[in-house]
C-alpha positions in Angstrom: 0.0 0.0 0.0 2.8 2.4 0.8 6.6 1.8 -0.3 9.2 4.8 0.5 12.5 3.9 -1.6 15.5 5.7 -0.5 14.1 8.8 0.9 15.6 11.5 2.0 14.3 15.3 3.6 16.6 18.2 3.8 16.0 21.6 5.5 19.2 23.0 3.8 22.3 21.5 4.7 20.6 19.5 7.4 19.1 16.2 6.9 16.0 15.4 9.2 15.3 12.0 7.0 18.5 10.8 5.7 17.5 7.4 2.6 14.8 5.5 4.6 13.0 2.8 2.8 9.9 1.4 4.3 7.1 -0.8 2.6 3.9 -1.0 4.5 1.6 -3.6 3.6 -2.7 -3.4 3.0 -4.1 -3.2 6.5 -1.3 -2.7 8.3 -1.0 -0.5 11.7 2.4 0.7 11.6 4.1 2.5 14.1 7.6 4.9 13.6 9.1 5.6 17.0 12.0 7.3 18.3 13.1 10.4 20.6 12.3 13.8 19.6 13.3 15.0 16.3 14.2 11.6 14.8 12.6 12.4 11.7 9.2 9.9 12.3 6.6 13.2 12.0 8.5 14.4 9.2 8.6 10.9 7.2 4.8 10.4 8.1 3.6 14.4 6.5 5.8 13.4 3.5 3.4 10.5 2.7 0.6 12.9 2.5 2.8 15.8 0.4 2.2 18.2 3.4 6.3 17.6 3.4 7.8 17.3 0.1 10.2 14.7 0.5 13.9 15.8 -1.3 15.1 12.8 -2.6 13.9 9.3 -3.7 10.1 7.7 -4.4 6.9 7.6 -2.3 4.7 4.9 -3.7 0.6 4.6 -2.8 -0.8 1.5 -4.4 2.0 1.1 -6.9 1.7 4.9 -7.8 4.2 8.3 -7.5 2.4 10.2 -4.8 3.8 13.5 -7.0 1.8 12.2 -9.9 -1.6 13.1 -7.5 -2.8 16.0 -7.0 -1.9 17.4 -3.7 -5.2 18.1 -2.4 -7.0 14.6 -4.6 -3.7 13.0 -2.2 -4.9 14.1 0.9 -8.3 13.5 1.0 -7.3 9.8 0.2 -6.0 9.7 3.2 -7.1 10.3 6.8 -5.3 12.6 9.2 -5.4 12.2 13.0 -3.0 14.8 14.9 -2.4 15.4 18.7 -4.5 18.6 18.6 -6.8 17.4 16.8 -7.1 20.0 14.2 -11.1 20.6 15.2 -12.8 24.1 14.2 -13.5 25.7 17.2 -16.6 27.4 16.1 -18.2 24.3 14.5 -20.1 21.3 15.7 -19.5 18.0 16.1 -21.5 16.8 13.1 -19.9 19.2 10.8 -16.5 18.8 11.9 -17.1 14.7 11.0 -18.6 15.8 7.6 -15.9 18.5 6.8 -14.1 16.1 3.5 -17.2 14.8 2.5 -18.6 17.9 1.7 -15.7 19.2 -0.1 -15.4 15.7 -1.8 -19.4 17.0 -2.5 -21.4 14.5 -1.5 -25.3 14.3 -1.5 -26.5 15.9 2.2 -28.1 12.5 3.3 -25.0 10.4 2.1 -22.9 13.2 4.5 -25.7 12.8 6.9 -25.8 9.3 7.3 -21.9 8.6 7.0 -21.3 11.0 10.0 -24.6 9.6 12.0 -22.6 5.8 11.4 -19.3 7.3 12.4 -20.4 8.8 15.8 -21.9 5.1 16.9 -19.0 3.4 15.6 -16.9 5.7 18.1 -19.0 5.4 20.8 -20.1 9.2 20.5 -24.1 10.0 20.5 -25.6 11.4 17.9 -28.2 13.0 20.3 -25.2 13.7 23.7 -22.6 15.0 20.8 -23.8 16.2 17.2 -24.1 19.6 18.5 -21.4 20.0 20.9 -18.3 22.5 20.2 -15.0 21.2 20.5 -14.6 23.6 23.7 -17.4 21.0 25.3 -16.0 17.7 24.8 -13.0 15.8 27.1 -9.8 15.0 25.9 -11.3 11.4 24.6 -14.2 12.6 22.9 -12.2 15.4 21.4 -9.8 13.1 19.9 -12.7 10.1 19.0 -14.3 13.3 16.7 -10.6 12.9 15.4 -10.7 10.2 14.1 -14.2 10.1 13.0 -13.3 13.1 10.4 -10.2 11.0 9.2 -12.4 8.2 8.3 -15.2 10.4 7.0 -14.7 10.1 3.5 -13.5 6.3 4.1 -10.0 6.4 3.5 -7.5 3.7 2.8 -4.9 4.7 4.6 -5.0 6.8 8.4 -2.0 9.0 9.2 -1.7 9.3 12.9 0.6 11.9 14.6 1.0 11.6 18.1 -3.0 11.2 18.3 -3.2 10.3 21.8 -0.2 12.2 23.2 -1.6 14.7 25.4 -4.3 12.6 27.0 -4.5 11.2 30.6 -2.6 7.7 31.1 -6.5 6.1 31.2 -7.6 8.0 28.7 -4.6 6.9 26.7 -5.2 3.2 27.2 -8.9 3.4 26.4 -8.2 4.6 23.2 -5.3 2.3 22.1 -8.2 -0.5 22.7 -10.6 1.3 20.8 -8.2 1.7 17.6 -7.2 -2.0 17.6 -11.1 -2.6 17.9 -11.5 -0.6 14.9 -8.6 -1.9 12.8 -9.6 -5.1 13.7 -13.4 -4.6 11.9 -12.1 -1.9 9.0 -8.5 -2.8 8.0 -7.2 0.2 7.4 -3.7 1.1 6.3 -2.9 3.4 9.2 0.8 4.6 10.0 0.8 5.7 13.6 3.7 8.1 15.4 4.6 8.2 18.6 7.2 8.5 20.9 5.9 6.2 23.4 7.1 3.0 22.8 4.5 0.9 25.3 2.0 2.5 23.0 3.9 1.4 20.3 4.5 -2.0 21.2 0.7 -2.2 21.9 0.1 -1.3 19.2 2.0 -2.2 15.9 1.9 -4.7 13.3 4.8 -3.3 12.2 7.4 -1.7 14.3 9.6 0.9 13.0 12.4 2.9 15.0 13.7 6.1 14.1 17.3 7.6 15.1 18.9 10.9 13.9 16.7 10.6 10.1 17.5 6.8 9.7 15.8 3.8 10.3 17.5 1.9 12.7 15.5 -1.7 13.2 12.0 -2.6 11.9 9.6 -5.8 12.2 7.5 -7.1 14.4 7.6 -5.9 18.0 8.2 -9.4 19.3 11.2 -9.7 17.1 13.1 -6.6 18.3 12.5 -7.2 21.9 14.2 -10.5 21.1 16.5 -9.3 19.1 17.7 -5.3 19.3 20.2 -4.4 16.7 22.2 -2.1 18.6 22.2 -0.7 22.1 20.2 2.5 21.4 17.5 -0.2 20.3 17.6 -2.0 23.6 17.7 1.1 25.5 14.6 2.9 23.8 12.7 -0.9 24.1 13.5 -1.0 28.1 16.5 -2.4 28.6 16.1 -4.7 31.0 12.5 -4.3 31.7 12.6 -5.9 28.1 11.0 -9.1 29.8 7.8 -7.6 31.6 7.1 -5.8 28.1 7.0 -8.9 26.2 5.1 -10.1 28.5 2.7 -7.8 27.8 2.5 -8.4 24.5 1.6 -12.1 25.0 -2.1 -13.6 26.4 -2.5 -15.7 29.3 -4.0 -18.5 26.9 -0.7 -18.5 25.3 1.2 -20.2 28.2 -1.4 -21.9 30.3 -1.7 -25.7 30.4 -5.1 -27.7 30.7 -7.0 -28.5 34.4 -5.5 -30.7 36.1 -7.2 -32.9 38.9 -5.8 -31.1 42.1 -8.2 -28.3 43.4 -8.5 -25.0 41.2 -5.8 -22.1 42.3 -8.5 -19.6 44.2 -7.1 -16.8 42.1 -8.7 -16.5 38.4 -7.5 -14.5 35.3 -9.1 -13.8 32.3 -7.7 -16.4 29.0 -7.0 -12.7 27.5 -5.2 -11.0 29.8 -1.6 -11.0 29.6 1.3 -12.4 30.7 2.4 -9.4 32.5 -0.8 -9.0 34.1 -0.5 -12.5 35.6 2.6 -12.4 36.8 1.3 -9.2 38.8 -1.4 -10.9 40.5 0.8 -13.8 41.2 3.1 -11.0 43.2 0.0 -9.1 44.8 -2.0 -12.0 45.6 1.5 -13.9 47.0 0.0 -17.2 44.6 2.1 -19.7 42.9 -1.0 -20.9 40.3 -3.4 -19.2 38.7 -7.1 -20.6 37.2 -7.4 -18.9 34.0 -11.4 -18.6 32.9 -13.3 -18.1 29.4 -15.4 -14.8 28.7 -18.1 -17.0 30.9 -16.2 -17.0 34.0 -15.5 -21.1 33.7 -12.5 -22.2 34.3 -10.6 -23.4 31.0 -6.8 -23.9 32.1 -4.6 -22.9 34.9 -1.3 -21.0 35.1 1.2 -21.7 37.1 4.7 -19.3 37.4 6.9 -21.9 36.4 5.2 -22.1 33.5 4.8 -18.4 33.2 8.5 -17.8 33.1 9.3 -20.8 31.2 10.1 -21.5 27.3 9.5 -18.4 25.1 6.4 -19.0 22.3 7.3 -17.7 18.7 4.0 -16.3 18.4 
C-alpha cells in the first residue's frame, strides 16, 4: 500500500530524513518511533505531500504520490494529529462531515456517514452532534478525530502523536478502541509516537527512528528478542525488556489444561496477559493461577513456572 525507496528530507544543509526505505503492507497498523526530532513526524507528512520529500520515491498502491494531485492526495488519506485540528466554532457533526462535503457528497449520504461514524466511536448522535470542541474531554475530542479521518472512508489513516496529550486512562482506552476498529475496517494506518509501550501495543509493524534513519524494523516481538544495537535496547526497556514482552503475550498463550488437584483460588481472564499474571501472582502472593473463558469457567490454569518458562514464537 505504501513503499518509500531511499528517501531522504533536507532543511538546507541539514538532513531530518537521511535514505529510509519502508514498505507497508494493506491493512497494516504501523508505528515509527523514536526520541524527539528523529525524523518519524517528518517521514509520516511526506506520505501525504504536506512535506515534500527531497530525494527518492513515495509509492501509494503502486503509484508516485507526485503524480496526484496534492489536495486529490490528501483527502485519500485520513489525518489524525495530537491537537486534533477541530474548528472551534463548528459542531460536532460538521467537523465529522468536513471532506465529504468538499469531496461533494449528496447531504443524506454526508448525513448518514457522519450519524454511522459517531456510533461506531462510541459518540451519541443526540449527547454529541451539537457540541463545540470547547465542550468535549480530551477522549471525545480526539474520537471526533478520528471520525473526520475516516469520514470520507479512507484507505490509509496517518496518525501523529493522536493520543499524546491525554491522561494515562484516557490513553489506554483509546489504544483498545483503535485496535477494535482496525480489527473490523482494515485500514492502512501509519501511527507516530514516541511512546514505545504505546507502540509495542500497538503495531503490526514496528519501525524505530534515530537521527533521520531507520535503525531496526519488524515485528515488536522480534526486536524485543533481538535489538540491533544498544540504542534499540535502550529505547525498548533495557532490562524491563521481559515484563514488556510479556505484555505483549495472552495468558491462553502459556497456560496448560485442568489438572485434577483443586482449582488455584485466584482467576485471570484467557485474555489477559502475561504481565498481568505475573502481577497478580506478586500481589495475591500465589504460585497458580485458574485462567477462565469470557463466561467465568474455568478453561486452564497458570502456574509461574510455566509463566516464566520457554518463550512462544508467536
Amino acid at each position: 500500500m505504501i513503499d518509500l525507496i531511499h528517501v531522504s528530507k533536507r532543511f538546507g544543509a541539514a538532513a531530518a530524513v537521511n535514505d529510509i526505505s519502508l514498505s507497508i503492507a494493506e491493512g497494516e497498523l504501523c508505528v515509527l518511533v523514536g526520541t524527539s526530532g528523529c525524523g518519524k513526524s517528518t517521514t509520516l507528512r511526506m506520505i501525504n505531500r504536506l512535506i515534500e520529500h527531497s530525494e527518492g520515491e513515495i509509492h501509494i498502491d503502486g503509484q508516485q504520490i507526485r503524480r496526484f494531485r496534492e489536495e486529490a492526495l490528501r483527502r485519500r488519506m485520513g489525518y489524525a494529529i495530537q491537537s486534533t485540528g477541530l474548528f472551534p466554532h463548528w459542531t460536532v457533526a460538521r467537523n465529522i462531515g468536513l471532506v465529504p462535503r468538499l469531496l461533494k457528497w449528496p447531504a443524506a449520504q454526508v448525513q448518514a456517514r457522519v450519524e454511522e461514524l459517531m456510533e461506531l466511536l462510541g459518540l451519541s448522535m443526540e449527547q454529541f452532534a451539537g457540541k463545540y470542541p470547547h465542550q468535549l474531554s480530551g477522549g471525545q475530542a480526539q474520537r471526533v478525530g478520528v471520525a473526520r479521518a475516516l469520514a470520507a472512508d479512507p484507505d490509509i489513516l496517518l496518525m501523529d502523536e493522536p493520543f499524546g496529550a491525554l491522561d494515562p486512562i484516557t490513553r489506554e482506552s483509546l489504544q483498545d478502541e483503535l485496535r477494535e476498529l482496525q480489527a473490523r475496517l482494515h485500514k492502512t494506518i501509519v501511527f507516530v509516537t514516541h511512546d514505545m509501550d504505546e507502540a509495542l501495543r500497538l503495531a503490526d509493524h514496528l519501525v524505530v527512528m534515530h537521527q533521520g534513519r531507520i535503525v531496526q524494523q519488524g515485528r515488536p516481538l522480534e526486536l524485543l528478542r533481538e535489538p540491533a544495537d544498544d540504542f534499540v535496547e535502550s529505547l525498548l526497556g533495557g532490562e524491563d525488556r521481559g515484563l514488556k514482552e510479556a505484555a505483549l503475550l495472552p495468558v491462553s498463550q502459556r497456560m496448560r489444561p485442568l489438572s485434577p488437584r483443586l482449582l488455584a483460588r485466584e482467576r485471570i481472564g484467557q485474555h489477559a496477559s502475561l504481565r498481568e499474571a505475573l502481577s497478580l501472582m506478586l500481589w495475591r502472593h500465589a504460585e497458580r493461577l485458574t485462567v477462565v473463558d469470557d463466561a467465568d469457567m474455568p478453561v486452564g490454569e497458570l502456574s509461574l513456572r510455566r509463566l516464566v518458562g520457554e518463550r512462544s514464537d508467536d
